[in-house]
Residue frames as a rotation matrix with the C-alpha (Angstrom) as fourth column:
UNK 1
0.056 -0.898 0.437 -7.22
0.403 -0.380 -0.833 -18.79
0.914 0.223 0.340 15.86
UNK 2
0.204 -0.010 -0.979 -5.77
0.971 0.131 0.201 -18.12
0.126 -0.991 0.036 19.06
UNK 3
0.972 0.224 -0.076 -5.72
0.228 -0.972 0.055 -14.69
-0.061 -0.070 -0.996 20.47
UNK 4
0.291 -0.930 -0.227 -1.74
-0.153 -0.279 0.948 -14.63
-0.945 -0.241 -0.223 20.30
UNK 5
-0.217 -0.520 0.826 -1.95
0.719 0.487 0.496 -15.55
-0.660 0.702 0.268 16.94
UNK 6
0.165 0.252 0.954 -3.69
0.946 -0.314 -0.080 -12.77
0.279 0.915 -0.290 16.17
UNK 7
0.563 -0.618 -0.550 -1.54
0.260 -0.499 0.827 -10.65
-0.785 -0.608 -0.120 18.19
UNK 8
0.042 -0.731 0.681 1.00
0.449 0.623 0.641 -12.18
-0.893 0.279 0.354 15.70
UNK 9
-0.223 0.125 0.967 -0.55
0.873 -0.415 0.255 -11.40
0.433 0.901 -0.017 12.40
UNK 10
0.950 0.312 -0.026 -1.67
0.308 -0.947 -0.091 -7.67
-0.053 0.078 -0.996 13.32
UNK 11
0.599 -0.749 -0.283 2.01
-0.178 -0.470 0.865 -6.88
-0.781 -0.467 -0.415 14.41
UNK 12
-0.437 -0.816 0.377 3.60
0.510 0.121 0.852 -8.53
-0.741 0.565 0.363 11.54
UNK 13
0.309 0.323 0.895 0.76
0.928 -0.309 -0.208 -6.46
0.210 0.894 -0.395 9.02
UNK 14
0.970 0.031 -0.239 2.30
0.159 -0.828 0.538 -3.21
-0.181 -0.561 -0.808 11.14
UNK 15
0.347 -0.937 -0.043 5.55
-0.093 -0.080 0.992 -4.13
-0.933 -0.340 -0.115 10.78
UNK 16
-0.134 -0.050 0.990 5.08
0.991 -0.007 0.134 -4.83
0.001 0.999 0.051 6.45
UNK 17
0.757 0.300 0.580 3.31
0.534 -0.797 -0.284 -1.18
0.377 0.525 -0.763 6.53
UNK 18
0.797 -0.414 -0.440 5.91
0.120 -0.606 0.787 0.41
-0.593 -0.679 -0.433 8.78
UNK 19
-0.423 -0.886 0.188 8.92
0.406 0.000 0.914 -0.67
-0.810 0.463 0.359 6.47
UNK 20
-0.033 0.337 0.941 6.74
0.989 -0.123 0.079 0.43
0.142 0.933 -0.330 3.42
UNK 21
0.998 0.055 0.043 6.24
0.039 -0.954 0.299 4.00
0.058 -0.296 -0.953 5.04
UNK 22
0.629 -0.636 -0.447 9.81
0.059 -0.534 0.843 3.95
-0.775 -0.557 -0.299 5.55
UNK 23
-0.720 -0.615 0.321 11.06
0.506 -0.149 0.850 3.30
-0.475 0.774 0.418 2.08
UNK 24
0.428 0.663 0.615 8.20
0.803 -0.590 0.078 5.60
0.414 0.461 -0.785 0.85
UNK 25
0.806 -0.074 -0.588 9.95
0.461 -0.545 0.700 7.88
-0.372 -0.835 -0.405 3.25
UNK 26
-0.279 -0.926 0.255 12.98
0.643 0.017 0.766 7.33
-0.713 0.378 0.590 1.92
UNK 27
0.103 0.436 0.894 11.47
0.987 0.064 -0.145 8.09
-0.120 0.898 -0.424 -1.69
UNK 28
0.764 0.643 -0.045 10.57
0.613 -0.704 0.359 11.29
0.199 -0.302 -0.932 -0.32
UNK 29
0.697 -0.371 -0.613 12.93
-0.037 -0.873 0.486 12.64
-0.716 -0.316 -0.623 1.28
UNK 30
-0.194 -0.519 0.832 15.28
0.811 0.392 0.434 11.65
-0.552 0.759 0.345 -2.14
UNK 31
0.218 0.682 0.698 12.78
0.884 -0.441 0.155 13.49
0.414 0.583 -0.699 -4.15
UNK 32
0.945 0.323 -0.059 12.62
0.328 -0.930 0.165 16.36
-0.002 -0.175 -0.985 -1.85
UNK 33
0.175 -0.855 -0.489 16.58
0.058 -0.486 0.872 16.85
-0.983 -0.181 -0.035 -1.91
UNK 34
-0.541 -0.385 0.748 16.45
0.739 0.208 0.641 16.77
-0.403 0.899 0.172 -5.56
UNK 35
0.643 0.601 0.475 13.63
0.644 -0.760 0.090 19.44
0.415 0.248 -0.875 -5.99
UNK 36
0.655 -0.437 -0.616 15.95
0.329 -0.569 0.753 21.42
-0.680 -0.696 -0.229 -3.08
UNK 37
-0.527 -0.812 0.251 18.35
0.687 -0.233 0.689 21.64
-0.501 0.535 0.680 -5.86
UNK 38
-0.419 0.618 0.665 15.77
0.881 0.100 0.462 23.11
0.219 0.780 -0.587 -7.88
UNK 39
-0.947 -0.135 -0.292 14.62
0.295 -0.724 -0.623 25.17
-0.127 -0.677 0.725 -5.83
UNK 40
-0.384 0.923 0.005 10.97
-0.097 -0.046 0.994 25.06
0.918 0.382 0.108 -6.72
UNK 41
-0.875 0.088 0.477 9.51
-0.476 -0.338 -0.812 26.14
0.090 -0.937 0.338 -3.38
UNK 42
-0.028 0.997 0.072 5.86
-0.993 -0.036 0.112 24.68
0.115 -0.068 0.991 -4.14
UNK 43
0.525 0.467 -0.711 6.81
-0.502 0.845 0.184 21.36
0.687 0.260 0.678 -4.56
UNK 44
-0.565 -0.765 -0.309 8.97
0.126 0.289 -0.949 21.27
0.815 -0.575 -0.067 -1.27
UNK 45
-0.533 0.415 0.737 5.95
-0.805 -0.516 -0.292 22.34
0.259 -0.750 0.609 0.55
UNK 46
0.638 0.766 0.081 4.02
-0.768 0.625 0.142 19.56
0.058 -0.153 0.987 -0.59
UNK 47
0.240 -0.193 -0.951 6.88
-0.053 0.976 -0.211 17.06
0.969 0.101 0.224 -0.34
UNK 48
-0.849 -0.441 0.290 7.87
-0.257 -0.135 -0.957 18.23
0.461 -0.887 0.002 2.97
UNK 49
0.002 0.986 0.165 3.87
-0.976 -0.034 0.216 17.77
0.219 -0.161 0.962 3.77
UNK 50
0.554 0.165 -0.816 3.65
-0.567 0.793 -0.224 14.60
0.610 0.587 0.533 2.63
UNK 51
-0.245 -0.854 -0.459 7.03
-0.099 0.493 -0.865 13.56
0.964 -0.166 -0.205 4.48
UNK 52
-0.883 -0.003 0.469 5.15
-0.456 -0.231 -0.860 14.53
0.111 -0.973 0.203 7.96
UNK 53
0.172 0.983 0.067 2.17
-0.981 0.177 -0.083 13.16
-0.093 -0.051 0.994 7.49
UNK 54
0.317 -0.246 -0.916 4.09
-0.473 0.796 -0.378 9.69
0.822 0.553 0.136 6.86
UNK 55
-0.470 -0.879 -0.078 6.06
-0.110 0.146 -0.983 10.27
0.876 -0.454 -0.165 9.77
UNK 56
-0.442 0.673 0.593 2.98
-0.887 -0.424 -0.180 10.70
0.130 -0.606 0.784 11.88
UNK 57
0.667 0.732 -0.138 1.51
-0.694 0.677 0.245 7.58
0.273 -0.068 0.960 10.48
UNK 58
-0.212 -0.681 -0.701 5.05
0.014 0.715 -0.699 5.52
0.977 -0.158 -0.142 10.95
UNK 59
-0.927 -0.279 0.251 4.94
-0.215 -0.155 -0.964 7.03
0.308 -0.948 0.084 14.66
UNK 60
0.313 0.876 0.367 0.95
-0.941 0.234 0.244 6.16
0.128 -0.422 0.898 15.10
UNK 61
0.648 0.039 -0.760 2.06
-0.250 0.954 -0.163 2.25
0.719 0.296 0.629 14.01
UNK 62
-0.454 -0.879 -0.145 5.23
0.033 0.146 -0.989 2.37
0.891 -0.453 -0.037 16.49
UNK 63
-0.687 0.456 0.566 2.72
-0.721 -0.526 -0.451 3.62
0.092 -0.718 0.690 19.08
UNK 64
0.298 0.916 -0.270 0.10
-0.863 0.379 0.334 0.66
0.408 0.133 0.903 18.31
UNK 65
0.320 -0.573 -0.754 2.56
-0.379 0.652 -0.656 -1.60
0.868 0.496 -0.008 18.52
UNK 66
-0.339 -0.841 0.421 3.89
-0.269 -0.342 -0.900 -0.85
0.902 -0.418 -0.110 21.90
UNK 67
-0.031 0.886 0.463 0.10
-0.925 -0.201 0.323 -0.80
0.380 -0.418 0.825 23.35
UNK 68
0.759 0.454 -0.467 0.10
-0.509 0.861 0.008 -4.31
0.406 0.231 0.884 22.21
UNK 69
0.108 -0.544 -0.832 3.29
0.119 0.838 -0.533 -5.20
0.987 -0.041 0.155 23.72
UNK 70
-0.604 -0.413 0.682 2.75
-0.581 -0.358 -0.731 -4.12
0.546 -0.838 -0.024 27.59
């Protein structure tokens, strides 16, 4: 396998988790406007947690990505 092919496959297994973090995102941030109604304050902490710590890993994968394309 040629090093551009596996250029190929890493970016396209980045680009499967990236959309999965974003509709997990999504999920989230659903969830957390429905608790907002609620107003339950504990479980907005931890979805709001949760919702950065995704974003962190969406922005590490955007960041890997980039490395690999300069």
């Amino acid at each position: 396998m040629s090093p551009l092919q596996k250029l190929r496959e890493k970016i396209e297994q980045w680009k499967k988790k990236y959309e999965a973090l974003q509709e997990e995102n999504s999920t989230l941030k659903d969830e957390l406007s429905a608790i907002s109604q609620d107003k339950d304050s504990s479980q907005i902490i931890a979805l709001k947690r949760e919702l950065a710590e995704k974003d962190r890993e969406i922005e590490k994968i955007i960041t890997q990505v980039e490395a690999l394309l300069l």
